[in-house]
N, C-alpha and C positions, 0 to 999 in steps of 0.2 A: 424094475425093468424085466422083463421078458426070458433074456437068458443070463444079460449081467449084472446082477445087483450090488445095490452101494450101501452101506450101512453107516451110521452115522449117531454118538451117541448124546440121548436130552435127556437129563434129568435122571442118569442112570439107567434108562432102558434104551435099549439098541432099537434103533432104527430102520428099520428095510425098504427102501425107495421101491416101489411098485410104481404106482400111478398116484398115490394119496397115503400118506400113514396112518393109520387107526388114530380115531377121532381123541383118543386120550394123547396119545403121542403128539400129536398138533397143538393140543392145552398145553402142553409143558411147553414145547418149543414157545409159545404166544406166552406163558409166564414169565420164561426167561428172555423174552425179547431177542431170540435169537435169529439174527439176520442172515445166519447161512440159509436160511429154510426161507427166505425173501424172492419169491416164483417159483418156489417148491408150491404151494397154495395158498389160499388168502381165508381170512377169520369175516365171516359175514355174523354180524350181531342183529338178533331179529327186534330187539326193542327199538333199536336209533336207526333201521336199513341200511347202515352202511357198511361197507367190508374193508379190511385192512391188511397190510401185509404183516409177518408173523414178529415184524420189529417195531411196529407201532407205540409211540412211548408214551400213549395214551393209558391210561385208566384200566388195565386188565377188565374183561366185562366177566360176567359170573359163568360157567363153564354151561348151566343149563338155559345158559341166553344167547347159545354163539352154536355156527355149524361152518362147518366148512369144505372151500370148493377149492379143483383141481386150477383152476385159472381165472384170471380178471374178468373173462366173457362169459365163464360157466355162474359168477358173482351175480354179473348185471342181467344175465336168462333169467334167473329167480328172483329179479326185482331190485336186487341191492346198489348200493350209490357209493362211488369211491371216494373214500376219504382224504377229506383236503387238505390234513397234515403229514401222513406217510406218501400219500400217492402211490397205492399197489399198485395200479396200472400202467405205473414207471419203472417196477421193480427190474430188475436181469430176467431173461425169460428161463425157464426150467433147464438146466443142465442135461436130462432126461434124456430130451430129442437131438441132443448130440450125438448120442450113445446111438439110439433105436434109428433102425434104416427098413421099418417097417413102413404099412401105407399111414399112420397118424404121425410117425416123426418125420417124413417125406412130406407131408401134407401143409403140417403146421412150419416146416420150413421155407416152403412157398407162395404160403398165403402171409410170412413175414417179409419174402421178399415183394408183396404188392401183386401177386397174377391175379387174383379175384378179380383188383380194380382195374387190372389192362385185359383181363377174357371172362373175368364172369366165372360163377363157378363151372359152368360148361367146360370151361377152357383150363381150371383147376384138372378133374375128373379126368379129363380127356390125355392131360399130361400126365396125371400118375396110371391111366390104364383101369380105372375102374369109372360102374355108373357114379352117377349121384347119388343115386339111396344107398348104395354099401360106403359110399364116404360118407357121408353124412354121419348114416349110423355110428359107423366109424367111432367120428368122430366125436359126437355124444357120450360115447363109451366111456372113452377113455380120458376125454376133458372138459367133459360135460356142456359142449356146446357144439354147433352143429359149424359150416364152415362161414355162412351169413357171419353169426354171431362173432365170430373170430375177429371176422375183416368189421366188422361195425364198431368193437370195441378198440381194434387196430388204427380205426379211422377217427377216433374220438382223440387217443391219446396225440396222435399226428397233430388233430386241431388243435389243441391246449398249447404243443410246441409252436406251431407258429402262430396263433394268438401271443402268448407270449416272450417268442423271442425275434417278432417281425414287424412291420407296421403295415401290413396286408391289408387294402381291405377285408371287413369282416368276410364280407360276401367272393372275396376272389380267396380267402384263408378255406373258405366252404368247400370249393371246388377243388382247389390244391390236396387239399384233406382226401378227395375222394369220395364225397357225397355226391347224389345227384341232384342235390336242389337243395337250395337254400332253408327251406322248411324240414327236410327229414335232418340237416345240422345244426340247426335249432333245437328239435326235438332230439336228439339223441345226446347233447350235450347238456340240455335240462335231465335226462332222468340218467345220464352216468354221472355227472356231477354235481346236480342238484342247483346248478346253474346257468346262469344265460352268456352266449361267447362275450358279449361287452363286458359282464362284469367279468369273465376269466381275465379279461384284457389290462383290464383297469387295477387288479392288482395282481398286476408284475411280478415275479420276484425277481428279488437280487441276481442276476447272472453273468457270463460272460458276456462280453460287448462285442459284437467285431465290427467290422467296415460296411458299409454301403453295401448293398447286394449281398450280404452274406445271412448264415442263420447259425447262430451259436448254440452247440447242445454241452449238454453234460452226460456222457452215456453210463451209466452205472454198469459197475462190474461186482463180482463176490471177492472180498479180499480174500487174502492176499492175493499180490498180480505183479509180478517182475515184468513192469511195463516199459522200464528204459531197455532191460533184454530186449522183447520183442521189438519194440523200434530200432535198436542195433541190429536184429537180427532182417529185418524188412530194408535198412537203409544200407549196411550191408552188398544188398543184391540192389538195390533200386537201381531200376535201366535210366538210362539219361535224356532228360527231356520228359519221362513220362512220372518220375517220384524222385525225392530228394528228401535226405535228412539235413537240416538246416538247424541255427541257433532257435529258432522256433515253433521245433518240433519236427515228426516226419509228413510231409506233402504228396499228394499224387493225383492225378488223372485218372476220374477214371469213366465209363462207358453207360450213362444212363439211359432206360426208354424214350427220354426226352430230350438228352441231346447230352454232352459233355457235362462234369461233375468234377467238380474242385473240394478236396478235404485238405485240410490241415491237423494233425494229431499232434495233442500233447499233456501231459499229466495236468492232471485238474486237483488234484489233491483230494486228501478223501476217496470214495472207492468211487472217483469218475474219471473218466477218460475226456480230454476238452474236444471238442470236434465241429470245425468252423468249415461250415457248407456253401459253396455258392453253387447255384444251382443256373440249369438251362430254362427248365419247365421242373415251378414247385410243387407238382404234383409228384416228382420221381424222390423227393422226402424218404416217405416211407424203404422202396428200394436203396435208397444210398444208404442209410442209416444200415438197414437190417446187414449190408454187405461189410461195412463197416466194423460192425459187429462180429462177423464172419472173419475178418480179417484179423484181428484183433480176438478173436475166440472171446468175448468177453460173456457169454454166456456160461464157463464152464464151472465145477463144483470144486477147485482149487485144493480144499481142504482133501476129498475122495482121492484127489487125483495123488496128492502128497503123500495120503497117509498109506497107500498099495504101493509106491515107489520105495518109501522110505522103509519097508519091508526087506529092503536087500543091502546089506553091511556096508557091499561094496559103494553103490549108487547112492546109499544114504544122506552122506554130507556132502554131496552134488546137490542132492535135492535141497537141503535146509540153507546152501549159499546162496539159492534162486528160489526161493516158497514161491511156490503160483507161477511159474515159468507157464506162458501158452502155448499152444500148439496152431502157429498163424494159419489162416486161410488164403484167400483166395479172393478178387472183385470178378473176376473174367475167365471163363474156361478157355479160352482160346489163347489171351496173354499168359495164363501157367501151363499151356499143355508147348506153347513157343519153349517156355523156360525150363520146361524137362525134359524137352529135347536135346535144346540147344547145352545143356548142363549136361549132359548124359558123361561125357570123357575127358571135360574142361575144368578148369579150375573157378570159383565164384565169379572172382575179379574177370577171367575171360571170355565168361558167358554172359555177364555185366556189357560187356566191352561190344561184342558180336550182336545183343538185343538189341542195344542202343544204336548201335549200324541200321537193323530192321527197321527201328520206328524213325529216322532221321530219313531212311531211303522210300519206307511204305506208309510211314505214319499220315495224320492230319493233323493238320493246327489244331489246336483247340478252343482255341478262342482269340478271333482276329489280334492283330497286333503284340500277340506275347508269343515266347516260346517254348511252351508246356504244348506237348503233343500226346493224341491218344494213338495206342499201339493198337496196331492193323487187326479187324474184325476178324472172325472164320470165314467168311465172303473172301475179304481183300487178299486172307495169306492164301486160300485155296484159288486164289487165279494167278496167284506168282510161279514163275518160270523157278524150279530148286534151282538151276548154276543161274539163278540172280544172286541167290543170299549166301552171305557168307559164311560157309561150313562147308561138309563133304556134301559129294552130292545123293549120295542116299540119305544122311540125315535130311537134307534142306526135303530129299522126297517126301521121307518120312513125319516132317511136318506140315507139307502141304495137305500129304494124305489124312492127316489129323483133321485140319481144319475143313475138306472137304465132307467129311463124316461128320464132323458138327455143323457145319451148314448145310447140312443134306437132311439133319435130321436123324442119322442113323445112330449118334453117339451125343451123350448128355455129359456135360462136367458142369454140375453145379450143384447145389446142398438138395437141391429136388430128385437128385437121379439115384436109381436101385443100385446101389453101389458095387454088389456082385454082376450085374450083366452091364455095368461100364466097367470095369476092369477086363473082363469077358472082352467085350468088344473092344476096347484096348490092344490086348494082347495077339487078336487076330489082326492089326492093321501090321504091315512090314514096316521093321524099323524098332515098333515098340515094345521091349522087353520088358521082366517084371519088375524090372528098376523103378523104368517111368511110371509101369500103371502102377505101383502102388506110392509112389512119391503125387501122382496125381489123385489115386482114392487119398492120401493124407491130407490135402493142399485142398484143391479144386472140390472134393465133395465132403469135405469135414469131418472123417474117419478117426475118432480118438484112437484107435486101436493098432496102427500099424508100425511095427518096427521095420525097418529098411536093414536087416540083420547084413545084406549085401552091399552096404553102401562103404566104400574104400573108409570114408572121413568115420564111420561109425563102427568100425570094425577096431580103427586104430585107437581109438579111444578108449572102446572095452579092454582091448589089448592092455593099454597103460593101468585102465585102472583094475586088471584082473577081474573083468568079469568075461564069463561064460555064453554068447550069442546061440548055444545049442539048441535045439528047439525052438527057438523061438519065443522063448521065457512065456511063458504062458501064467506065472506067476504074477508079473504086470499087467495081465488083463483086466479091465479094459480098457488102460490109459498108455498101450505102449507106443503111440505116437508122440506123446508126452519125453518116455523114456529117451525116444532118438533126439528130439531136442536137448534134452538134459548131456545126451552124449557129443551131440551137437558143440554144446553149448562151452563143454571145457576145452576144446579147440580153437573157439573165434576168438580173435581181437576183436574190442570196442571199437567201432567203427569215425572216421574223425567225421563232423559236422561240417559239411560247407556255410563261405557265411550265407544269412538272410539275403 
């Protein structure tokens, strides 16, 4: 990384995460089958073309028969075909671009959440503020493919998923995928896979099952992962009507390009997350998923994030009660920029109570006949009257004015935006103080790094357990978003589960 590096040790030599480790450091980690380093990069073997991730339990190949690349797409640029026992291109993606809020981890965040295939790279470019040749180059650089390349092998793995977890037509699996014609998803699935979508289809594997209209995944994460925390910690605050933690798992609504989106989350065993999608329009796959993701931080380097925590006496066996506690994200800038407002002087349970008023009085159904509703857009809250909703009336201002600044265009919450000039702009709307913007750079734009040193519930915590909030601990960098959950964390009750 750039300015924060992570160090990590194989085979007795230390590790320095750059962008790639020296090519001897990758042979040890692919020795030892080490699956932390699984979307750290992949092992392309030039005798058999195919690449694999660094946990492969294949056959070690000879050190002077293997080279290796920063990503799945920088693999298959150079010709290589993914391997149909590991599956790299299912691996967790790089912890990396969590970290970096430059233009390649802003880039590669956006083209996970699907802009490519709803604007093209025009409409990539144009959202981050550069041409196309400086991203491009960009991003060659740094991941050794260009932004095409990203979204094609983006769009490959998509198809695999619902080839094999849907009964889609091939040809409507194509489309949903995010191809534009049946012929370039043919061909791109013959030379990433080395096979044709029928045969992907035809051997299945074993997986979740779910109902009628839905699409069951298994989303891998790097263990360890205190994934019952985060789901207390999401069900918790869940607004009513819009998310629910129930005997099968945490549920919620949420807002895709293509219309309404149903998730269900729940441990899958093994380092996956189970996650059952019904979808409006299965083209918005990609986007739910990568949000998902988001939500669930399941991209991040667990072990990194543990082993700079557990540096401090105090905080230490906080961390080893919860290894791999996440730091959740975000589906909607405008549903968390509601919820750090409306939280700003309330208690959990009150701002729970006051949202759930919002989506009941502004919300929309979500899907005729039931009653899961999605919470009111930036449009819908920036044309509400503040003495509609319930709070003071400069707060309810101070959230309109939010939302009219993200429907305007003027203000970005989401994993794509320069996380200094939305904070920036933040802090000049009225209303918004450094509380909210930096509880929203945490949430809403996935900032490992923030500690809320000012937040009442994390102050009192330090307090108990004698630690020190001066400065800003800068020792926990870069994971002191991390830390305020951890502090978070010896405050909350488990939260009860409503039934099914």
């Amino acid at each position: 990384m750039s300015e924060n590096r992570q160090s990590m040790s194989v085979g007795g030599c230390r590790l320095v995460h750059v962008i790639l480790p020296d090519a001897d450091s990758c042979y040890r980690a692919v020795q030892g089958r080490d699956a932390r380093f699984d979307g750290w990069f992949v092992t392309a073997v030039r005798t058999t073309g195919i690449y694999c991730r660094p946990s492969c339990p294949a056959i070690t190949p000879k050190r002077a028969n293997v080279e290796f690349h920063p990503s799945a797409a920088a693999a298959q640029r150079a010709g290589f075909r993914a391997c149909k026992r590991c599956r790299p291109d299912a691996s967790p993606g790089s912890p990396e671009w969590n970290v970096r809020g430059d233009l390649a981890g802003r880039a590669l965040r956006l083209i996970g959440d699907g802009v490519i295939d709803r604007a093209g790279v025009p409409g990539l470019a144009a959202r981050l503020g550069y041409s196309e040749r400086q991203l491009h180059r960009t991003l060659v650089a740094e991941v050794g493919a260009g932004p095409l390349a990203l979204a094609r092998a983006q769009r490959a793995q998509t198809a695999r998923l619902l080839l094999e977890t849907t009964d889609l037509p091939v040809t409507d699996v194509a489309f949903a995928a995010g191809f534009s014609s049946v012929r370039q998803f043919n061909e791109t699935v013959q030379a990433v896979f080395a096979t044709t979508p029928s045969a992907l289809r035809s051997a299945r594997r074993a997986g979740v099952v779910g109902e009628a209209g839905t699409i069951s995944l298994r989303l891998p994460f790097r263990p360890p992962m205190s994934l019952e925390a985060t789901l207390a910690y999401l069900g918790t605050r869940a607004i009513p009507g819009v998310e629910a933690l129930t005997g099968e798992g945490y549920t919620r609504v949420l807002r895709a390009p293509g219309g309404p989106a149903l998730v269900t989350l729940s441990p899958g065993g093994g380092s996956a997350v189970v996650c059952v999608v019904r979808l409006s329009d299965q083209r918005d796959l990609v986007t739910v998923v990568a949000r998902v993701r988001h939500l669930l931080d399941l991209d991040a380097d667990p072990i990194a994030v543990d082993a700079v925590l557990s540096g401090d006496p105090e905080l230490a066996p906080w961390v080893a009660k919860r290894p791999g506690l996440r730091s959740p994200g975000a589906v909607d800038g405008a549903e968390m920029a509601a919820r750090a407002i409306v939280g700003q002087q309330v208690s959990v349970a009150g701002a729970r109570t006051v949202l759930g008023r919002i989506a009941q009085a502004h919300g929309a159904t979500a899907f005729p006949g039931e009653p899961w509703l999605l919470f009111p857009s930036a449009e819908e809250l920036a044309g509400l009257d503040p003495a509609e909703l319930p709070m003071p009336h400069a707060r309810g201002a101070a959230l309109t004015g939010v939302a009219a600044a993200l429907a305007a265009g003027e203000l970005e919450l989401d994993t794509g935006a320069d996380r200094d000039a939305a904070r920036a702009a933040l802090v000049a709307l009225p209303g918004i103080g450094p509380w909210t913007a930096d509880y929203l750079r945490m949430r809403a734009l996935g900032d490992p790094d923030v500690l809320l040193a000012a937040d009442l519930a994390v102050r009192n915590a330090a307090r108990h357990l004698g630690l020190d909030l001066t400065g800003h601990r800068p020792d926990w960098a870069p994971w002191r978003s991390y830390a305020t959950h951890h502090l978070w964390a010896t405050l909350s009750p488990t939260p009860k589960r409503t039934p099914s």
